[in-house]
KEFI-160610 format. One record per residue: x, y, z of N, C-alpha, C in turn. Coordinates in steps of 0.1 Angstrom, whole numbers, always signed. Each point is the difference from the previous one (the first is absolute). Layout:
N
@n_u=X | n_v=Y | n_w=Z | ca_u=X | ca_v=Y | ca_w=Z | c_u=X | c_v=Y | c_w=Z
...
This chain:
78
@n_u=+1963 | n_v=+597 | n_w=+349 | ca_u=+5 | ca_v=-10 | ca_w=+8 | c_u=-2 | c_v=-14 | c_w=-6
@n_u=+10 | n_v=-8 | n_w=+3 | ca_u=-5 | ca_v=-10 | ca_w=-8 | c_u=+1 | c_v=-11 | c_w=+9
@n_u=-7 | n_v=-11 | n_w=+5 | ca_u=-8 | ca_v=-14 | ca_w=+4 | c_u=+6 | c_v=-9 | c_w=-7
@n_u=+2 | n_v=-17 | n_w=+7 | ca_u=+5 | ca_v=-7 | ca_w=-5 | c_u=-14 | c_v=-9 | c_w=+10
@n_u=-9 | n_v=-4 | n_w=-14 | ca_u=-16 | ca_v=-7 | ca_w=+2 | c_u=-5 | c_v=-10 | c_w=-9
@n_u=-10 | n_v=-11 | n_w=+6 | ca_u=-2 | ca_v=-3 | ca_w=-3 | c_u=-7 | c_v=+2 | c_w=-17
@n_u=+2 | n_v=-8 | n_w=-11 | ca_u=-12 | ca_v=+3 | ca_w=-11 | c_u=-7 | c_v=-14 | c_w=+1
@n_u=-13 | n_v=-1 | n_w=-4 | ca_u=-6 | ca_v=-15 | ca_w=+0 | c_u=-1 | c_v=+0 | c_w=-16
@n_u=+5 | n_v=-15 | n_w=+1 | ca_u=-1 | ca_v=-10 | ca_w=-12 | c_u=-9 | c_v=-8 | c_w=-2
@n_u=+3 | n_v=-12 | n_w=-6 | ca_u=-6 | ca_v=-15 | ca_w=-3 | c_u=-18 | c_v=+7 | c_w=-3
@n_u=-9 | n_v=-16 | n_w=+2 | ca_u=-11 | ca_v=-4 | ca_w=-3 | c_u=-11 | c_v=+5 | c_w=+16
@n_u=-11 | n_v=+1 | n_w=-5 | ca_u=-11 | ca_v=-4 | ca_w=+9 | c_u=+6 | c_v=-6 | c_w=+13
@n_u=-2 | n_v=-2 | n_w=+11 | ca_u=+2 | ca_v=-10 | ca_w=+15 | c_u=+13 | c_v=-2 | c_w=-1
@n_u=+13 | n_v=+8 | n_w=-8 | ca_u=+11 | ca_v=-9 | ca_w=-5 | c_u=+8 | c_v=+8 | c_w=+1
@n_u=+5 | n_v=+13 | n_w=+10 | ca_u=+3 | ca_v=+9 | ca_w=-5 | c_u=+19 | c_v=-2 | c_w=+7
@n_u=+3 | n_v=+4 | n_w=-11 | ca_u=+14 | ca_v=-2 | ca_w=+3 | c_u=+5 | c_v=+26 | c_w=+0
@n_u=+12 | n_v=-2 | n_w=+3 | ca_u=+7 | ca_v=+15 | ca_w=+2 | c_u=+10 | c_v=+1 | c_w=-5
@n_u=-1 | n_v=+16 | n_w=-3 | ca_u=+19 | ca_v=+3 | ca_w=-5 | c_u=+4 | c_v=+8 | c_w=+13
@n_u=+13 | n_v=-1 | n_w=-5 | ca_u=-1 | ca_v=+12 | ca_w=+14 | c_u=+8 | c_v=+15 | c_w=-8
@n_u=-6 | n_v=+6 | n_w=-1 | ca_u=+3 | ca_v=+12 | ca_w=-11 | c_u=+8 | c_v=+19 | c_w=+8
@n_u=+11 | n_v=+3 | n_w=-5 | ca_u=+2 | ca_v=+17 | ca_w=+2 | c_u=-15 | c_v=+7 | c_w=-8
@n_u=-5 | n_v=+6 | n_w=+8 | ca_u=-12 | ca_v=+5 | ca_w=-1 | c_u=-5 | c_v=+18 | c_w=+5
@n_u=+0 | n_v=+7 | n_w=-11 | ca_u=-4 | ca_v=+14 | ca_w=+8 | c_u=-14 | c_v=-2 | c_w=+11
@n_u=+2 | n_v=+6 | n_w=+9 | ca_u=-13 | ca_v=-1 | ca_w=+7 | c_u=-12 | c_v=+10 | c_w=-2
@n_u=+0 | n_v=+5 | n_w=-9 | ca_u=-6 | ca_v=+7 | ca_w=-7 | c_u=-10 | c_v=-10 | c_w=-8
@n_u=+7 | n_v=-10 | n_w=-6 | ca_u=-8 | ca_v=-7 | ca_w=-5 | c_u=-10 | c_v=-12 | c_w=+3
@n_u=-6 | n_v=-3 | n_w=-5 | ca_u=-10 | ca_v=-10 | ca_w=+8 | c_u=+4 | c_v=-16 | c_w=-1
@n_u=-4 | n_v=-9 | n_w=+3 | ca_u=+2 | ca_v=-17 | ca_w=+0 | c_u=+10 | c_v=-8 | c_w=-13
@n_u=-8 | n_v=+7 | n_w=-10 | ca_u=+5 | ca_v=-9 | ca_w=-11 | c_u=+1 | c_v=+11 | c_w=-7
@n_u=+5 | n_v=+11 | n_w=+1 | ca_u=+7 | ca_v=+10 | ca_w=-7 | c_u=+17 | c_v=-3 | c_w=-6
@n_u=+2 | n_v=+11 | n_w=-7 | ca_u=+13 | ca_v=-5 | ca_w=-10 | c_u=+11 | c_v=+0 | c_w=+17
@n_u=+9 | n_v=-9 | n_w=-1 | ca_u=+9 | ca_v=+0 | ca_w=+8 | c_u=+16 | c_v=+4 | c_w=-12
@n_u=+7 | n_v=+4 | n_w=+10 | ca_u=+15 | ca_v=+6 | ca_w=+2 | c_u=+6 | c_v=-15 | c_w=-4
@n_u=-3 | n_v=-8 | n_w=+5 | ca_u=+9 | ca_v=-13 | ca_w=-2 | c_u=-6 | c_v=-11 | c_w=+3
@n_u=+7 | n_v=-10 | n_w=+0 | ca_u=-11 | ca_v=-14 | ca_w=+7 | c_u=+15 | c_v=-3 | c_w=+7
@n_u=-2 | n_v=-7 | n_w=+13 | ca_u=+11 | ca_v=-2 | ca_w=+7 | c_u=+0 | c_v=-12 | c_w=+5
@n_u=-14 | n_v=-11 | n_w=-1 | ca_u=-2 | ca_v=-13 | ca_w=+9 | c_u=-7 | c_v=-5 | c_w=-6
@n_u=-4 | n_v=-5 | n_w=+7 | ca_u=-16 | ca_v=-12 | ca_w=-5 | c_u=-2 | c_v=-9 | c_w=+20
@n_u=-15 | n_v=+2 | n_w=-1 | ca_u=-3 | ca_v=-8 | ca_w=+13 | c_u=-12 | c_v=-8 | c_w=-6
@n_u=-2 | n_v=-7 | n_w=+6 | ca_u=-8 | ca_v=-18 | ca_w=-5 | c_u=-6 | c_v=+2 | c_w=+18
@n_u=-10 | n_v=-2 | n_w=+7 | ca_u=-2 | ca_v=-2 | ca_w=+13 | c_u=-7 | c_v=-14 | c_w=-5
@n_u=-4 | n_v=-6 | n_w=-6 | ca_u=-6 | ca_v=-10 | ca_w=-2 | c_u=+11 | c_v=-13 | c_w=+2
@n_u=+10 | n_v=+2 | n_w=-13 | ca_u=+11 | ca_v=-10 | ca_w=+4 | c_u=+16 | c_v=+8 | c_w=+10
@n_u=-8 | n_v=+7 | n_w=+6 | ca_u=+11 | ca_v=+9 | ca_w=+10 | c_u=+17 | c_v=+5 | c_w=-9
@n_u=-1 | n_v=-2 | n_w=-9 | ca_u=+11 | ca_v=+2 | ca_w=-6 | c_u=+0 | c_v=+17 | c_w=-7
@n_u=+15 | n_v=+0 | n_w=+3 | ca_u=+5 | ca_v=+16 | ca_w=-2 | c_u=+11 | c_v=-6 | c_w=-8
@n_u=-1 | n_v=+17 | n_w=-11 | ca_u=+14 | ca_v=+4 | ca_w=-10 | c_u=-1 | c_v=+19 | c_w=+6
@n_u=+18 | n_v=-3 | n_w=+6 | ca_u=+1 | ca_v=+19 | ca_w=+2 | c_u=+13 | c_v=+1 | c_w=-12
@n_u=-3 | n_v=+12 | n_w=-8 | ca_u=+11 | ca_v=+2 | ca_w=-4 | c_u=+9 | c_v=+12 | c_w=+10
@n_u=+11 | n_v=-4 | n_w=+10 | ca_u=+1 | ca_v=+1 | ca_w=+11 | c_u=+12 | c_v=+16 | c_w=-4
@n_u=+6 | n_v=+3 | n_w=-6 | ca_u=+11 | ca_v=+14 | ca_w=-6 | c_u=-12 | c_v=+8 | c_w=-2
@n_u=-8 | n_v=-6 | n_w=-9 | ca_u=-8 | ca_v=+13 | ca_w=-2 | c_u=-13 | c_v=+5 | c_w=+14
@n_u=-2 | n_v=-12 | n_w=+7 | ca_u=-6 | ca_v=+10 | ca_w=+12 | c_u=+7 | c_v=+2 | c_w=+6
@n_u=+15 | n_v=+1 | n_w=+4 | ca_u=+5 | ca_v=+7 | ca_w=+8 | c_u=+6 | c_v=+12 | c_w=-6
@n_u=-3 | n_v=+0 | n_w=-13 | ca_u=+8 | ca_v=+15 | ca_w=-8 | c_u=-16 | c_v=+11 | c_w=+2
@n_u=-11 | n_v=-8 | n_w=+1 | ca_u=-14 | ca_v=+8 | ca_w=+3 | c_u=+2 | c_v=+2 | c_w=+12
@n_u=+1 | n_v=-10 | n_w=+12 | ca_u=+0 | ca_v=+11 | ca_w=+11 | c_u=+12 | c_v=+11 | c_w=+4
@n_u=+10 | n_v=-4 | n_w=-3 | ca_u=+7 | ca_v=+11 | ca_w=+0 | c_u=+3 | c_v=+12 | c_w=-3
@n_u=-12 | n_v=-2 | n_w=-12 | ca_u=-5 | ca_v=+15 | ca_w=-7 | c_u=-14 | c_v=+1 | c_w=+8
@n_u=+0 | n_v=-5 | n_w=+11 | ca_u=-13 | ca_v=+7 | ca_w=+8 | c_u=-16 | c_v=-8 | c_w=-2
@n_u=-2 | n_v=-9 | n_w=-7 | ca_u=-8 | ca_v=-10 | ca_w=-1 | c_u=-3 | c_v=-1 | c_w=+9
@n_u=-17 | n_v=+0 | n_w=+7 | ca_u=-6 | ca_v=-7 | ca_w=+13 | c_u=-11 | c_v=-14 | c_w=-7
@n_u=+10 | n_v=-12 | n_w=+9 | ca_u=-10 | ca_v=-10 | ca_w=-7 | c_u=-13 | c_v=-1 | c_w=+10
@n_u=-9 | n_v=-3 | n_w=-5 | ca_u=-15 | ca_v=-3 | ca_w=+6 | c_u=+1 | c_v=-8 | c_w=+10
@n_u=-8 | n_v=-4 | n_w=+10 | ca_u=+0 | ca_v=-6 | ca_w=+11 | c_u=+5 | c_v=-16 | c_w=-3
@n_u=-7 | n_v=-7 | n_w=-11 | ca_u=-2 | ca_v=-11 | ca_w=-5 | c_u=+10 | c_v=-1 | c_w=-9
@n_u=+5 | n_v=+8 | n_w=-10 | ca_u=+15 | ca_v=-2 | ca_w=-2 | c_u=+13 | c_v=+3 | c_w=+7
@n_u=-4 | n_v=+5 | n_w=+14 | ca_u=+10 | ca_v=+5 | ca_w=+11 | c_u=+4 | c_v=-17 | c_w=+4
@n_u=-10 | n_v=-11 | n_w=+5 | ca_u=-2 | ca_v=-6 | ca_w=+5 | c_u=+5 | c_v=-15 | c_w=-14
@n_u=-2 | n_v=+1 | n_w=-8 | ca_u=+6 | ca_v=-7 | ca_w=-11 | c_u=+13 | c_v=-1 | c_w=+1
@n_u=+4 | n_v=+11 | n_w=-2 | ca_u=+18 | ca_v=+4 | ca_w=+0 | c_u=+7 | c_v=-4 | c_w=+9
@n_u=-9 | n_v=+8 | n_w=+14 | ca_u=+7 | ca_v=-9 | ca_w=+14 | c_u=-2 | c_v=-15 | c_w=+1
@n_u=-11 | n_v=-7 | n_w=-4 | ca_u=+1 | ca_v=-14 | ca_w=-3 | c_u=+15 | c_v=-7 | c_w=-10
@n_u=+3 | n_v=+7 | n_w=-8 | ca_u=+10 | ca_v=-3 | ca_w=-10 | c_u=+13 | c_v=+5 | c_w=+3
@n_u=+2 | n_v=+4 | n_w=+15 | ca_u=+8 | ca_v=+11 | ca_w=+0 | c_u=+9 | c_v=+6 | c_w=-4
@n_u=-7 | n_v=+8 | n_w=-8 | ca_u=+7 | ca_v=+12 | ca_w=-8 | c_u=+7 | c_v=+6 | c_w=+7
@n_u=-7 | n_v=+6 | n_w=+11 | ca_u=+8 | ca_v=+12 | ca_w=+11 | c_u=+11 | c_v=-6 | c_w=+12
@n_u=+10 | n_v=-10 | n_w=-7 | ca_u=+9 | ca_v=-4 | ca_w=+10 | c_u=+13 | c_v=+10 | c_w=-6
Protein backbone atom coordinates (compact mmCIF):
# COMPACT_ATOMS: atom_id res chain seq x y z
CA UNK A 1 0.00 0.00 0.00
CA UNK A 2 1.42 3.05 -0.59
CA UNK A 3 1.02 6.64 1.71
CA UNK A 4 1.42 10.01 0.55
CA UNK A 5 3.76 11.41 3.97
CA UNK A 6 5.50 13.51 5.29
CA UNK A 7 9.69 13.11 4.88
CA UNK A 8 11.70 15.73 7.24
CA UNK A 9 14.24 17.89 5.80
CA UNK A 10 16.39 21.08 6.51
CA UNK A 11 18.76 21.78 9.73
CA UNK A 12 18.52 21.42 13.58
CA UNK A 13 15.08 23.69 15.01
CA UNK A 14 14.65 24.31 11.19
CA UNK A 15 12.89 21.63 9.89
CA UNK A 16 11.28 22.07 6.62
CA UNK A 17 9.07 18.58 4.58
CA UNK A 18 8.58 16.90 1.42
CA UNK A 19 5.60 15.48 0.98
CA UNK A 20 6.59 12.07 -0.62
CA UNK A 21 4.50 8.54 -2.45
CA UNK A 22 5.85 6.31 0.15
CA UNK A 23 5.42 2.39 0.85
CA UNK A 24 4.20 2.07 4.25
CA UNK A 25 6.26 -0.48 4.81
CA UNK A 26 8.84 1.77 5.13
CA UNK A 27 9.98 3.97 7.73
CA UNK A 28 10.37 8.13 7.95
CA UNK A 29 13.15 8.80 5.77
CA UNK A 30 13.13 5.73 3.81
CA UNK A 31 13.61 5.58 -0.07
CA UNK A 32 10.33 7.07 -1.40
CA UNK A 33 8.26 6.26 -4.86
CA UNK A 34 8.48 9.85 -5.72
CA UNK A 35 8.58 13.31 -4.20
CA UNK A 36 5.38 15.12 -4.89
CA UNK A 37 5.56 18.62 -2.71
CA UNK A 38 7.49 20.36 -0.39
CA UNK A 39 5.93 21.95 3.00
CA UNK A 40 7.91 24.86 4.84
CA UNK A 41 5.49 25.32 8.32
CA UNK A 42 7.94 27.88 9.30
CA UNK A 43 7.33 30.27 6.37
CA UNK A 44 3.85 28.42 5.75
CA UNK A 45 4.51 28.04 2.20
CA UNK A 46 3.60 24.96 -0.06
CA UNK A 47 4.74 23.53 -3.61
CA UNK A 48 2.12 20.41 -4.74
CA UNK A 49 2.99 19.00 -7.80
CA UNK A 50 -0.85 18.68 -8.13
CA UNK A 51 -1.32 15.59 -11.63
CA UNK A 52 0.84 13.65 -9.94
CA UNK A 53 -1.04 13.49 -6.50
CA UNK A 54 -4.13 13.02 -8.10
CA UNK A 55 -2.72 10.21 -10.49
CA UNK A 56 -1.46 8.62 -6.66
CA UNK A 57 -4.73 8.84 -5.30
CA UNK A 58 -6.49 7.40 -7.85
CA UNK A 59 -4.30 4.49 -7.87
CA UNK A 60 -5.44 4.21 -4.16
CA UNK A 61 -2.85 6.41 -2.23
CA UNK A 62 -4.03 7.16 1.49
CA UNK A 63 -2.54 10.54 2.40
CA UNK A 64 -1.61 10.82 6.20
CA UNK A 65 -3.73 12.91 8.44
CA UNK A 66 -1.29 15.99 8.08
CA UNK A 67 -0.96 15.68 4.35
CA UNK A 68 -4.85 15.00 4.14
CA UNK A 69 -5.16 18.37 5.75
CA UNK A 70 -2.33 20.22 3.50
CA UNK A 71 -4.16 19.31 0.31
CA UNK A 72 -7.48 20.26 1.69
CA UNK A 73 -5.78 23.57 2.70
CA UNK A 74 -4.63 23.87 -1.17
CA UNK A 75 -7.67 22.45 -2.37
CA UNK A 76 -6.76 19.74 -4.24
CA UNK A 77 -9.97 17.83 -3.69
CA UNK A 78 -12.41 20.39 -5.49
Amino acid sequence: MVKLRLKRCGRKQRAVYRIVAIDVRSRREGRDLQKVGFYDPIKNQTYLNVPAILDFLEKGAQPTETVYDILKRAEVFK
